[in-house]
C-alpha positions in Angstrom: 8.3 -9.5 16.0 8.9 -7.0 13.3 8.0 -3.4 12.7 5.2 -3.4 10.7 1.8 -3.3 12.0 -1.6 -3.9 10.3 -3.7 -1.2 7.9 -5.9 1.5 9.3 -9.1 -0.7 10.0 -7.6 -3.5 9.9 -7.1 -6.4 7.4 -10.2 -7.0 4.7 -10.8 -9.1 2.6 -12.4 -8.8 -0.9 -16.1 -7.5 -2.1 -17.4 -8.1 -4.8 -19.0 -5.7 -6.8 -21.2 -5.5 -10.0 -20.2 -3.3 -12.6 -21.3 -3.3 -16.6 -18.5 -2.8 -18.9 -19.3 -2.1 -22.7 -23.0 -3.2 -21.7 -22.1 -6.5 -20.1 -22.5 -6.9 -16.3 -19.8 -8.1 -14.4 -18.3 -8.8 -10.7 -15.4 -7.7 -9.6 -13.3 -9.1 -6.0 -11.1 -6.4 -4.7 -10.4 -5.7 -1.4 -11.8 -2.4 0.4 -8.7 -0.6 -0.6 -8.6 -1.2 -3.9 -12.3 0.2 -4.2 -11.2 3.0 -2.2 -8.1 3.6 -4.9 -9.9 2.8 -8.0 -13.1 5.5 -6.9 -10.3 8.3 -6.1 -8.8 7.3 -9.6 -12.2 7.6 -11.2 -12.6 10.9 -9.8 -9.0 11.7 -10.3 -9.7 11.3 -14.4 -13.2 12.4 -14.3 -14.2 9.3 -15.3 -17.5 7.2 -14.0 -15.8 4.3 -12.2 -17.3 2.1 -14.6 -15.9 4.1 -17.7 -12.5 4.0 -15.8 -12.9 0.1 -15.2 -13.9 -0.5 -19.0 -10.7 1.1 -20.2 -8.3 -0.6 -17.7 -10.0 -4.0 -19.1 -9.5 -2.7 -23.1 -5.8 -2.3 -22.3 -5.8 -5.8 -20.1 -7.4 -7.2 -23.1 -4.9 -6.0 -25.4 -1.9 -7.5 -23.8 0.3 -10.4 -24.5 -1.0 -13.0 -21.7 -4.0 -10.8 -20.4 -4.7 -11.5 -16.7 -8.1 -11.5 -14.5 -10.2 -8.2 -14.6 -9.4 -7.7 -10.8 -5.7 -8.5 -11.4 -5.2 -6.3 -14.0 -7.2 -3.8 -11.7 -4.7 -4.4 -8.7 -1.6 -4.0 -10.9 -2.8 -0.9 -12.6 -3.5 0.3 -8.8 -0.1 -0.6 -7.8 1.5 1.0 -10.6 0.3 4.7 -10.2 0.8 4.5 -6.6 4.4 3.6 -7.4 4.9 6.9 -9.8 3.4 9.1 -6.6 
């Protein structure tokens, strides 16, 4: 067996969520630690979470090939984690 074990908690997986983006309600799937990340974010930019979930979707939008909401989400997550 390797040397990796599981996350604090355990493994979870996703919950969905209803947020309204530009007026529109939507639900979101992310796993419990992507709602932890994205609410610390939100509070990091002073920015309801809603606010900071409408402007990650206007730049997923905006791309070439634009992937699911909760994709774009994840990958957003992953990439300021990465320049910590």
């Amino acid at each position: 067996m390797s040397g990796i074990a599981a996350p604090p908690g355990g493994f979870a997986g996703p919950v969905k969520r209803s947020v309204t983006i530009a007026g529109h309600p939507t639900s979101i799937s992310l796993e419990p630690v992507f709602w932890q990340a994205l609410e610390q974010a939100a509070h990091a930019h002073a920015l309801p979470l809603s606010a900071l979930i409408a402007e990650i979707d206007a730049v997923r939008i905006a791309a070439p090939d634009p992937p699911n909401l909760a994709s774009a989400i994840r990958s957003w997550l992953f990439e300021i984690a990465l320049r910590q």
